[in-house]
N, C-alpha and C positions, 0 to 999 in steps of 0.2 A: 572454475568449478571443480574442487575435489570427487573423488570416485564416490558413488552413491549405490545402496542396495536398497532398491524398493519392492516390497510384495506385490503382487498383482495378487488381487480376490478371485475367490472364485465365484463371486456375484458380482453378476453384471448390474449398472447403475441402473436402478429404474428409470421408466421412460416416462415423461412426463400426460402423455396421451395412456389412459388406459386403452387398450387394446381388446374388443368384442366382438362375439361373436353374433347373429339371430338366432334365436329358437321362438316356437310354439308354444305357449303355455297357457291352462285353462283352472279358474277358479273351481272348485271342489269341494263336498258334503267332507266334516273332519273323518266320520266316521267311515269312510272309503279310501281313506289312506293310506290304512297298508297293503291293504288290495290291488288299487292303480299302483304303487309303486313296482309291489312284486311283479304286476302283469307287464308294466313298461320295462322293466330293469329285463327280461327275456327276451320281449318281441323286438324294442328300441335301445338297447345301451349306449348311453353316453362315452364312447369308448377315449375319443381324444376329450373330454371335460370330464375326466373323475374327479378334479379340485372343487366342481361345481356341485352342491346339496340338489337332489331332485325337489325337493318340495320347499316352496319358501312360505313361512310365517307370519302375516301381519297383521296389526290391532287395525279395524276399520271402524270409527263412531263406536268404539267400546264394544266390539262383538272380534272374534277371533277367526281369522280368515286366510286359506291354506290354498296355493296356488301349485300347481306340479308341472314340470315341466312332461312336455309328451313328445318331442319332437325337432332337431334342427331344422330349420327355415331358411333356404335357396332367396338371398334377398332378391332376387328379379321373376321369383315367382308369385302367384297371388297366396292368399292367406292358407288355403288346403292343396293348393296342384301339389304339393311335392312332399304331402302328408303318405307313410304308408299305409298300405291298403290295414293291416293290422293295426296299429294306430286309429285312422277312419272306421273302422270297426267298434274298437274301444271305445272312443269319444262318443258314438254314434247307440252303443250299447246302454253308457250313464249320462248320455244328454249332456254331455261340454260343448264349453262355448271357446274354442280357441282362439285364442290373441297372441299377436307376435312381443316379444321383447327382448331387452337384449342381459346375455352376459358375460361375465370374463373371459376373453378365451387360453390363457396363459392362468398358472400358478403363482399365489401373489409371493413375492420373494423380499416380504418386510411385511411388518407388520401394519404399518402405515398405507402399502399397499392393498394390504389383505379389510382395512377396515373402507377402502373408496372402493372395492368390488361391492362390498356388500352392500356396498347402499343400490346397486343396482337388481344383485341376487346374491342368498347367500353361499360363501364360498368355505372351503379348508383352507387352512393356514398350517404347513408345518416347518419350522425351522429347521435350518440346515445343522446335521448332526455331522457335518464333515471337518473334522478338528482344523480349527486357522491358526498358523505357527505364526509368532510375533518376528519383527523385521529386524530385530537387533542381533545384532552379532558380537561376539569378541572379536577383540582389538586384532586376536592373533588368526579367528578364523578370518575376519574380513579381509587380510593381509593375502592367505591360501586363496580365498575366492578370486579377488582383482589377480593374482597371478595366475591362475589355471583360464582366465578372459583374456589374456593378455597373450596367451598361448595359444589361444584361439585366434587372438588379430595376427599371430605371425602366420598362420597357415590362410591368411584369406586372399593374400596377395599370389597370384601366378608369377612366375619367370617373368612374363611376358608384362606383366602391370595388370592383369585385368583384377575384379575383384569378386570375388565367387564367398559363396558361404562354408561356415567350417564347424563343426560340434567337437567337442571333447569328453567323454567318460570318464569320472574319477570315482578311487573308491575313496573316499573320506576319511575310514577309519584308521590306511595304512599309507594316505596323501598319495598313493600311486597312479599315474595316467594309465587305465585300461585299455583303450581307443582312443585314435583321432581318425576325423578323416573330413575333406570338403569334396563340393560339386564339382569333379573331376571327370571326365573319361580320356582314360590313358590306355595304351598299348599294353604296357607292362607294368602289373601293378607291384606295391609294397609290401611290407611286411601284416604281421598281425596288429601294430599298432599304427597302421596307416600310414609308415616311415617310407619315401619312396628314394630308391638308389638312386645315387649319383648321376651312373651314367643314363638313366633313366629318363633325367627331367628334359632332357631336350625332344622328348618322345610325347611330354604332355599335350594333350588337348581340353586345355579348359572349357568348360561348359559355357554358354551365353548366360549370364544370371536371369537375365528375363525370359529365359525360355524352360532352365529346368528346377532351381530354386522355391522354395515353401512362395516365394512374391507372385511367380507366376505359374501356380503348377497344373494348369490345362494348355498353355505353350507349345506343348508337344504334339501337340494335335496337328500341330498345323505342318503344313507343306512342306515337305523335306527340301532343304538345297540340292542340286545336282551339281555345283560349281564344284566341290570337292572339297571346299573348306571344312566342311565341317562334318566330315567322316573322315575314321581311324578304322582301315580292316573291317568296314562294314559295322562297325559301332556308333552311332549317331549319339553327339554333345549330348544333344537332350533325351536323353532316356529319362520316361517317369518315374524310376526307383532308386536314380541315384540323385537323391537327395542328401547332404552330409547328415542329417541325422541319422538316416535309413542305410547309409555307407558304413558307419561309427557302431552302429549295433551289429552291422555283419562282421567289422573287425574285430568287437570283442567276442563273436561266438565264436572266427576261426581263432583267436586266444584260448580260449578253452580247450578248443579240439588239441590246438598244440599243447597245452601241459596235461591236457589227461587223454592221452591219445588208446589208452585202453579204451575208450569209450566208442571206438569209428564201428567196434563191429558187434558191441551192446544194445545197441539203440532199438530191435526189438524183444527187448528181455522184458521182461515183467521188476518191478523195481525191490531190490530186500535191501538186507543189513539197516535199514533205517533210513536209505536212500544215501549211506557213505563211500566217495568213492575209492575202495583198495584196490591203488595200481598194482597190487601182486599178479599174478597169476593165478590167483585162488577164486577173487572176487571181485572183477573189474565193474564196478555198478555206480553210478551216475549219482552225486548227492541233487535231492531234489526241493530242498531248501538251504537258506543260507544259515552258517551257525558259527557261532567266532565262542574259543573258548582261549583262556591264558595260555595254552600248551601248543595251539596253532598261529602260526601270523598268517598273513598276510600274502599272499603270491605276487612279490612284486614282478614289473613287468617285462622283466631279464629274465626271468626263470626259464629254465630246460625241463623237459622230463624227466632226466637223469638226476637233475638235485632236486627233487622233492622227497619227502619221505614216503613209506609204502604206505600207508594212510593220511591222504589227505582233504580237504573239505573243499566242493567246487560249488561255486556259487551259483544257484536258482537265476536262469538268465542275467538281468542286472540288478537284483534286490536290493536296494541299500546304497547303488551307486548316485551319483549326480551327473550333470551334463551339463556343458557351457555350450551351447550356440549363438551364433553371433546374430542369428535371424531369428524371430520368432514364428516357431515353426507352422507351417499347414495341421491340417484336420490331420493329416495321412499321419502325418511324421508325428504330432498330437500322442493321436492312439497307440501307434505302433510302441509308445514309450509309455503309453499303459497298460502295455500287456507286456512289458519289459520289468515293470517292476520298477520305475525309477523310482527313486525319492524326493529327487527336487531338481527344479531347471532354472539354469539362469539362462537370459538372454537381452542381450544388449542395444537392439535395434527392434522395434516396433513395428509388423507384417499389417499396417491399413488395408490391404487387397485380403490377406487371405488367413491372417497371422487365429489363432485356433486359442492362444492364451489371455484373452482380457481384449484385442484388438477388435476383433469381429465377435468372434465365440468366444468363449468362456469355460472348455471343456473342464478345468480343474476342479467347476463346479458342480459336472454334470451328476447328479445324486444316483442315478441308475447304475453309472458304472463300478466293476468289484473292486475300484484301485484307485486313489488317488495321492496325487505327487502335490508338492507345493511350487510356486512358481514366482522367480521373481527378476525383476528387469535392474540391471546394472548399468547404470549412465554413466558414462565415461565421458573423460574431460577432451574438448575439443582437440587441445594438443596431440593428443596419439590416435587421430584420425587419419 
């Protein structure tokens, strides 16, 4: 099987069981409509079913008949125990007759979906306005992608044999690796691109993958050894933050602090020049978005303080970069790459337990959040397993 690049959606497959909630709901004069609504929508908000329309509309024997919802319904209760006291007022004020029924409890995420709610009650339907990138690539990017994975399989393997998870950072526009780093706890660590000395690696303590990895990341919880294996100086394998995604983002911000080291005693300035940062001594100020123009490249990842020029542009956390993980990551690791700014993730193995991209959750689709990255899964040929 040739190296493959598949999207992951950020909709998840519908499920074949719609999914319901109970509610209260009592037939109604039309001309009290907007009245009950206003009065329910203050005392009772439907706060987890906004998808769901308060009043549903139906023809009965050719006469036009309005039903409104007044209340969620505790199924092991009877028809009013667990009506509130305002509510019971309501009802009790215009003579309803409450009866249970059911509806959606989930937002339909097709339309297909959105028309078998409604034959129960009627629902909103809004498509997802979160742009879907197509899964092709050029000949020449696809070549870039399987190499910066493949960079990532070499970093998965410990000294020792064990097999721990590993991310990679790249900025695409200038092919350069920003960060690497895996599930590691070591004595002495590496550089800013997660490179560790030589004389270092016999100092490693790789992590159990099933204890601190996106596969198992409540692991930690559990009962420390005392045998001594598995402490370094009072550092324990499994700490919950060093996940290699969460390790890869710390090694490209100490990147930054290294080439714009004006910035270590800026950080509570107020932001000017337009957020550019000049390393002079006039105006050492943090850029706070990224901005590539013909006249600037690229920082590749040799760079020194010393050879940059006195104005140059430092990128808005990782805006614009990519990430190769070879796991697909937890919720944690997820997020934290959405507030990172990534732009797109690959990753190569499929997290069943905990995986946050299309495996369990489906966070790329999440519509509430202000940032979304594209994702997609790279199958690799059994041979370089």
């Amino acid at each position: 099987m040739p190296w493959q690049i598949v999207h992951v959606p950020g909709k998840p497959p519908s499920s074949p069981e719609l999914s319901t909630v109970d509610v209260l709901a009592s037939v109604i004069e039309p001309k009290l409509a907007n009245t009950l609504v206003r009065q329910l929508n203050l005392i009772c908000p439907l706060e987890n079913l906004r998808h769901v329309k308060r009043v549903q509309k139906r023809s009965v024997e050719g006469k036009v008949e309005l039903s409104v919802i007044l209340c969620l319904q505790n199924e092991h209760e009877s028809l009013c125990a667990g009506m509130p006291n305002d509510v019971l007022q309501l009802a009790s004020t215009y003579q309803l007759s409450p009866y249970k029924t059911k509806v959606a409890k989930y937002a339909a995420l097709s339309k297909e979906e959105w028309k078998e709610q409604c034959k129960l009650w009627p629902t909103s339907y809004h498509p997802s306005t979160i742009p879907y990138e197509l899964t092709g690539f050029a000949e020449e990017e696809s070549q870039l992608i399987v190499k910066y994975m493949k960079f990532a399989m070499r970093l998965m393997r410990t000294p020792n044999g064990k097999v721990v998870n590993a991310a990679v950072i790249v900025d695409p526009l200038g092919g350069k690796i920003i960060a690497s780093a895996t599930t590691f706890s070591f004595q002495h660590g590496g550089d800013s691109l997660g490179n560790i000395p030589e004389d270092s690696k016999s100092k490693l303590l790789p992590c159990d993958f099933s204890r601190v990895s996106c596969m198992y990341p409540w692991r930690w919880t559990e009962p420390r050894s005392d045998n001594g294996k598995e402490k370094c100086d009072g550092n324990f394998s499994w700490h919950p933050l060093r996940h290699a995604t969460l390790v890869s983002i710390e090694n490209a911000a100490a990147r930054d602090r290294q080439l714009f080291p004006c910035l270590e005693y800026q950080n509570d300035l107020p932001l000017r020049n337009g957020g550019v940062c000049d390393c002079s001594e006039n105006n050492p100020i943090k850029r706070q978005k990224i901005q590539f123009s013909e006249n600037v490249g690229v920082i590749a990842e040799d760079a020194s303080p010393e050879s940059l020029p006195s104005e140059v542009l430092r990128p808005y956390l990782c805006t614009g970069f990519d990430i190769y993980i070879l796991w697909e990551p937890c919720v944690m690791c997820a997020m934290a790459l959405v507030h990172q700014r990534i732009r797109r993730i690959f990753y190569a193995f499929p997290n069943p337990i905990a995986g946050a991209l299309g495996s369990v959750y489906s966070l790329q689709g999440e519509k509430s959040l202000n940032h979304h990255y594209s994702v997609f899964r790279i199958q690799i040929p059994e041979e370089y397993y």
